[in-house]
N, C-alpha and C positions, 0 to 999 in steps of 0.2 A: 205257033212255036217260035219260030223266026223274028217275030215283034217283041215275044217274052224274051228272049237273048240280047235282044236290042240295049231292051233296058236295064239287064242284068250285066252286060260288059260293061260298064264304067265301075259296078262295085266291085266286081273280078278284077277289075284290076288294081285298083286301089290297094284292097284288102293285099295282094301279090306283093304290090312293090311298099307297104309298108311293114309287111313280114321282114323282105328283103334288108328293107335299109334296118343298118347299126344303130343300137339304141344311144340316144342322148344323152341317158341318164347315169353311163358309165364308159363315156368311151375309153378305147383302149390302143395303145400304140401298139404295132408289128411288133412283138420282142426279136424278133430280127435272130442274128448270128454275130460272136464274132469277124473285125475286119479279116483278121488274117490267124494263122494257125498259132503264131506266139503271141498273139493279144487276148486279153481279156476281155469280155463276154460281160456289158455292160445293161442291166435290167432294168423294164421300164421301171416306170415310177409307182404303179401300182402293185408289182412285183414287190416291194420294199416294205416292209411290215416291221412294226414296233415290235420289239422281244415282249411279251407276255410275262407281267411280272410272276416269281416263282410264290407257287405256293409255299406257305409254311410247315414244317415237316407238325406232324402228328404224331404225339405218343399216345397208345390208349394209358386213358384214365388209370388202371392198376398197375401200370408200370411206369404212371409218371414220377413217382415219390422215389421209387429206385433207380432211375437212369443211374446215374453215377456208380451205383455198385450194383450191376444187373449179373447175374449168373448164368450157363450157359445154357441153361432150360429157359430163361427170359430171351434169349436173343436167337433161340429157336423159335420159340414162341410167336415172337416179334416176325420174324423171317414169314413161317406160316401165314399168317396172317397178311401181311404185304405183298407176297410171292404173285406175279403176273402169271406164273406159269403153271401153277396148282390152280391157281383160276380157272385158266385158259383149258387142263386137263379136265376141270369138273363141269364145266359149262360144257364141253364135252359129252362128257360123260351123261348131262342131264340131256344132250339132244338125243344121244342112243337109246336113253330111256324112251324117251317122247316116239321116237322111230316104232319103237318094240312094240309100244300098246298101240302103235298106230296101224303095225300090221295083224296085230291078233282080231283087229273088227274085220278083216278078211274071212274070219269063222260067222259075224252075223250077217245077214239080208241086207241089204240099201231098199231102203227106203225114202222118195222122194213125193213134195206136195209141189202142185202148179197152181198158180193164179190166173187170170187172164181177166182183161177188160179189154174188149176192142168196138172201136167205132168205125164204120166205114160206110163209104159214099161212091156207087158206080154211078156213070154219067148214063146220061140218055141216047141211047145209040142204036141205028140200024132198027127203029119201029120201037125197040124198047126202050120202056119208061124209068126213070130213075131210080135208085134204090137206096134208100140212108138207114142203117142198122144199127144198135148196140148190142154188141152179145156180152156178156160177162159169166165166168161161171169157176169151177178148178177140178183138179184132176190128182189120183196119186198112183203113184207106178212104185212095184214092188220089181226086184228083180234079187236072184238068190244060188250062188254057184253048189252045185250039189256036190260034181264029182268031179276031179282033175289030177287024178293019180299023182297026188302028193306035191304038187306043184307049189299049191297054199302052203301045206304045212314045211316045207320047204325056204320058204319066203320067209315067214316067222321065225323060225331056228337061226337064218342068216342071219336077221336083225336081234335077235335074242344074242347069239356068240358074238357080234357087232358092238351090244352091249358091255356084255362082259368084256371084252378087249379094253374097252374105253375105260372100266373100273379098273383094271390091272395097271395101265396106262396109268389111272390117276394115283394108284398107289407108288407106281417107279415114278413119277414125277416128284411124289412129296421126299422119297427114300432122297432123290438127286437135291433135291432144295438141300436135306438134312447133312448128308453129305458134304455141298460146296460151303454152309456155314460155318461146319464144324471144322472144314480146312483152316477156314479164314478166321475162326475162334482161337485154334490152335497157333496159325502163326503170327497172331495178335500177341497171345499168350507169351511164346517164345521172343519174340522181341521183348515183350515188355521185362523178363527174367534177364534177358541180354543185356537191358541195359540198366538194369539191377548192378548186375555183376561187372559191369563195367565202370561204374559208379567207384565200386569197391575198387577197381584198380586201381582207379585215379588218384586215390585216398592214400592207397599202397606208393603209387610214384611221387607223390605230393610229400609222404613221409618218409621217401629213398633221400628226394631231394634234401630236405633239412637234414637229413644225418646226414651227406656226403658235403653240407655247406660246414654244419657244425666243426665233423673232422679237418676241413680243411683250413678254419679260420683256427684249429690246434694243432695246424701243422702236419698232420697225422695222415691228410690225404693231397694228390695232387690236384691240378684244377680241373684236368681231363675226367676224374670222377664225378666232379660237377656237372659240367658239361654234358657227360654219359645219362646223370640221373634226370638232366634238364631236356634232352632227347626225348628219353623214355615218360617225361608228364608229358610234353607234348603230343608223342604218338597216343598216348591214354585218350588224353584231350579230343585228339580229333577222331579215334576211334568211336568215343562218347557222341561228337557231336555228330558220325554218320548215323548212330544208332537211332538218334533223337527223332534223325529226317525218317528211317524205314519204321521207326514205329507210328510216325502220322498217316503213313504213306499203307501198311497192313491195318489200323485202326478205320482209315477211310474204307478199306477193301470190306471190312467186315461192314460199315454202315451199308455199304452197298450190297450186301451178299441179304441183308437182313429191310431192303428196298425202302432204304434210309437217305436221305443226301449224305455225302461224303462228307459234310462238316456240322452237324450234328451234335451238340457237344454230349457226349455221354461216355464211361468208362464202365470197364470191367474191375472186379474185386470178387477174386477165389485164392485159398492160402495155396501154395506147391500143392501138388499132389505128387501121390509115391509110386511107382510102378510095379503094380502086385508078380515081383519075380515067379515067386513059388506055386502061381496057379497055374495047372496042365489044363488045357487045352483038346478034343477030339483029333482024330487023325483026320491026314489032307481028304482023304475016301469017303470021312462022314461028311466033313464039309461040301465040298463038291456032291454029294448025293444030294444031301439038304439044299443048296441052290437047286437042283437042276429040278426041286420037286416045288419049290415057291419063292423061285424070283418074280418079283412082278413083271418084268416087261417079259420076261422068258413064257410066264402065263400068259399073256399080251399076245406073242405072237402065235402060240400054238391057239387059242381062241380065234384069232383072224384066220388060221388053216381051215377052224371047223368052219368057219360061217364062208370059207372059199368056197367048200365042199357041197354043204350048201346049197352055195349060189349053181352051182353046177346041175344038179337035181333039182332046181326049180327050172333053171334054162334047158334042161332035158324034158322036163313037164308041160313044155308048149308046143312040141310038138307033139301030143298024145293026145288022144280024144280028150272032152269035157262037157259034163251034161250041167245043165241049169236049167232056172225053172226064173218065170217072167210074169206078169199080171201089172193091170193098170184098168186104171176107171175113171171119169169124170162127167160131169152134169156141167149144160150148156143153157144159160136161161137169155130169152131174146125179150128185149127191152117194146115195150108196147103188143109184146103176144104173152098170153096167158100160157103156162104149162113150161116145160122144160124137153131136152134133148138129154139121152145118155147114151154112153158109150163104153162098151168096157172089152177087154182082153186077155187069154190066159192061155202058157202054154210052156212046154217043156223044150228045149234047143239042144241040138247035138251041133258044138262044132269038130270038126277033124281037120286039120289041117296038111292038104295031099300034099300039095307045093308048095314052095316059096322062095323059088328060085335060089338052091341051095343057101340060102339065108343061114336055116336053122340050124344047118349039118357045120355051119364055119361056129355059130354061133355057141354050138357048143363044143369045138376045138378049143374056142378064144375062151372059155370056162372052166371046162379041164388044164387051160395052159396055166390060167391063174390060179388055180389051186397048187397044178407043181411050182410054182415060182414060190407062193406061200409059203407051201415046207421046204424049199430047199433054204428058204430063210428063215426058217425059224431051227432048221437045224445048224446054220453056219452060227446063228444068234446063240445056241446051244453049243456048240466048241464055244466061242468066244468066251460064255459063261464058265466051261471050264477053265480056259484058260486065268482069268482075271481074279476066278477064287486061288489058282493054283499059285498064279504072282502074290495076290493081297497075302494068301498063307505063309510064302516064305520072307515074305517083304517084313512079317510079324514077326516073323522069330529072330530074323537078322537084328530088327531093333529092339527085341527083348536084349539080342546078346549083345547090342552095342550099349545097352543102356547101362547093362549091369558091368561091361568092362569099363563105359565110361566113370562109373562109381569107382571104380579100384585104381581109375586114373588119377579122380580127384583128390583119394587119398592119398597115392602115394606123391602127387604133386603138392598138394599141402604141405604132408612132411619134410620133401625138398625144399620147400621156399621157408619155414622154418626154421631148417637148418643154415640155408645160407645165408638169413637175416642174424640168427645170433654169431654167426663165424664173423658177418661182417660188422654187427658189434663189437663182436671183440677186439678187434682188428687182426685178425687173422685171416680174413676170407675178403675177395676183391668186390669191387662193385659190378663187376661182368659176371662175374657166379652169382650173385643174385639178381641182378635183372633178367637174366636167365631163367632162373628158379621163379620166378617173378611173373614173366612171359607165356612159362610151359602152366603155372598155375592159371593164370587168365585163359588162356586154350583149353586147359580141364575144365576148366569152370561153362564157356562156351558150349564145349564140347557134351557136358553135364546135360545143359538146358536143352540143347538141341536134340541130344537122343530122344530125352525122356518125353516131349513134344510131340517128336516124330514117332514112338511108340505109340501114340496116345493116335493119332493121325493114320499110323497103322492099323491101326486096331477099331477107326469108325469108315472104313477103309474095305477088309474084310466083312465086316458086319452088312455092310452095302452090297457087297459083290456076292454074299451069301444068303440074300433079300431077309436081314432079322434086323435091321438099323429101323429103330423107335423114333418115335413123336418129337422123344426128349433128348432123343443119341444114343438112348439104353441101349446094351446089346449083350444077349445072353451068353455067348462067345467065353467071357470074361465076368466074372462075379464083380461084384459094387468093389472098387477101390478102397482099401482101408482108411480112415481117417486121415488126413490129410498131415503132413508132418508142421511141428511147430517150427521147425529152422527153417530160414529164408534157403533158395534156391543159391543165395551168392556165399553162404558160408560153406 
């Protein structure tokens, strides 16, 4: 043994110290620290990596020919489709599957097959003579739980309600996609009206201007009116030009909402649409009932209570008796002997488990505790839901009423500005009474676009918080919008 070590330490050692030593073929500096606490933290060289040029975005095929005038069932569509996080939800969702059918074969038998080849060689020792064998042969062992006071079916139910969690999950997941695109559709939309109508102002102070130069080169006005109308194109101007930035700045938000890069060139093209005033609406009590009976993540979390419950009733299940049933058999065949060896076994097991060092008794505290933690969250998840239909409800009607006063605003601002344009055609009316008249119009006009948005925003809002928000944004809340009006938003 001693002489066989002899010659087996120099490979030991080798093999050690070239484990040890650092490879060659990538050495690597200490990335070390910062010198001091206001320096910067200077990485090696390896540390340092080319940016990875960017992919280029991908429109599918059916939606390449529209990019430029996609509608907001396309950029749901789109959103779906690109969403990391409907992924992330259903991949999910497919492992709870996978879980589910993995515990229902806890109802069949296990059955296992063995192989075996062995060769072996005992030495000559103490008068006996050497012995060199081949056995090779196989074996299969059944084994099959009969009774375990519901422990099994226990197991399955958790992963069954585990499932379904996961499914509810992936529906509040897509409801949330639909949701943040429709924000970012919405105030895509509104800017882009915003600067419609800004447009139009501009056009308004552009044409203050030339009348207030006209009158003055007839004597008719002073030069301060000039001055006043050349103020008020500028403020237009640069009104105009913040609008231009926040509509790049919400168009990018939506490529992004829709898991697009921010610069993406593509456009929306839908005419105004009109805010159906005159549709009523269910009371705040049906809304709130109907959340509380099919919100998805509300489902979500009462399913994770059941399969708490569950899990409780199976951790109660180990410590209870369990009878099974066991069997195995295999043939042994010896290489240079004629015949074979067999072997078999069969028998029925009671386990009981008397102790276990209070193990079982915490074991199933820590099970019962997780199931109350469960509901108590799924009933705070349960207010919240009231709460959130109770805001979206009133949050809805606020902007039906602002939308519809904002209408009566734009008229009778219209009128106004109207009036002080022909007064100050005629020269009877100053250039501060209609810039005035002028100004309060551009704010109805504002004011107009922004309700009518924010209703709309409202209203995929509630749908959401009441789990009935569609694929498309549908929501049965609210009947289909009437036909879309043929006047621009800026007249």
């Amino acid at each position: 043994m001693i002489k066989i070590l002899s010659f087996a330490w120099p490979a030991i050692c080798a093999v050690v110290v070239c484990g040890c030593a650092p490879s060659s073929h990538h050495p690597r500096r200490t990335p070390g620290t910062a010198p001091a606490p206001d320096a910067f933290w200077t990485p090696p060289a390896e540390e340092i990596r080319e940016p990875a040029p960017a992919a280029a975005p991908e429109i599918p095929p059916d939606l390449a020919g529209r990019v430029q005038s996609m509608t907001l069932v396309d950029v749901l569509d789109l959103a779906l489709r690109n969403s990391p996080l409907t992924k992330v939800a259903w991949a999910d969702a497919r492992a709870a599957a996978a879980s589910y059918e993995t515990k229902k074969g806890e109802y069949w038998p296990q059955i296992n097959l063995d192989a075996n080849y062995t060769k072996y060689k005992t030495a000559a020792t103490q008068g006996r003579q050497a012995v060199q064998q081949t056995v090779y042969g196989g074996s299969a062992a059944l084994s099959y739980l009969l009774l375990d006071f519901g422990g099994r079916s226990a197991s399955i139910e958790n992963a069954r309600r585990a499932l379904v969690a996961a499914d509810w999950t992936h529906n509040a997941v897509i409801q949330n996609v639909v949701l943040q695109v429709e924000l970012a559709y919405h105030r895509y939309m509104a800017t882009k009206a915003l600067l419609e109508a800004q447009r139009a102002s501009l056009t308004e102070a552009a044409t203050n201007l030339e009348s207030a130069t006209v009158r003055h080169d007839a004597g008719v006005a002073t030069i301060a009116e000039v001055l006043q109308a050349k103020t008020a194109l500028s403020q237009a101007q640069l009104d105009l030009d913040s609008l231009q930035g926040a509509l790049q700045t919400t168009k990018g938000a939506l490529a992004v909402s829709m898991g697009l890069p921010a610069n993406i060139p593509f456009d929306i093209e839908e005419r105004p649409r009109d805010v159906p005033f005159d549709t009523t609406m269910q009371g705040i009590d049906d809304f709130i009932q109907g959340a509380l009976a099919r919100r998805p993540d509300l489902m979500a979390a009462r399913a994770q209570v059941e399969a708490a419950l569950a899990r409780a009733k199976e951790v109660k299940s180990d410590g209870l008796p369990s009878l099974s049933f066991s069997a195995s058999g295999g043939r042994n065949y010896f290489q240079g002997r004629s015949g074979h060896g067999d072997n078999y076994s069969a028998g029925f097991f009671v386990r009981f488990p008397l102790f276990t060092g209070f193990a079982q008794t915490y074991k199933e505290r820590e099970a019962d505790a997780q199931a109350d933690a469960a509901a108590a969250r799924a009933k705070s998840l349960e207010n919240q839901v009231v709460f959130q239909v109770f805001s979206a409800y009133y949050l809805l009607q606020t902007a039906t009423q602002r939308a519809r006063t904002a209408g009566d605003l734009m008229t009778s601002a219209s009128q106004s500005e109207q009036v002080a344009l022909e007064r100050y055609r005629a020269g009877v009316g100053s250039i501060l009474d209609l810039l005035a008249a002028q100004a309060a119009l551009a704010d109805a006009r504002a004011q107009q676009i922004q309700a009518r948005w924010d209703w709309y925003s409202s209203l995929a809002q509630l749908a959401h918080d009441t789990g009935v928000l569609g694929l498309q944004g549908e929501s049965p809340i609210i009947p289909a919008a009437p036909p879309a009006s043929s006047q621009k938003e800026s007249q």
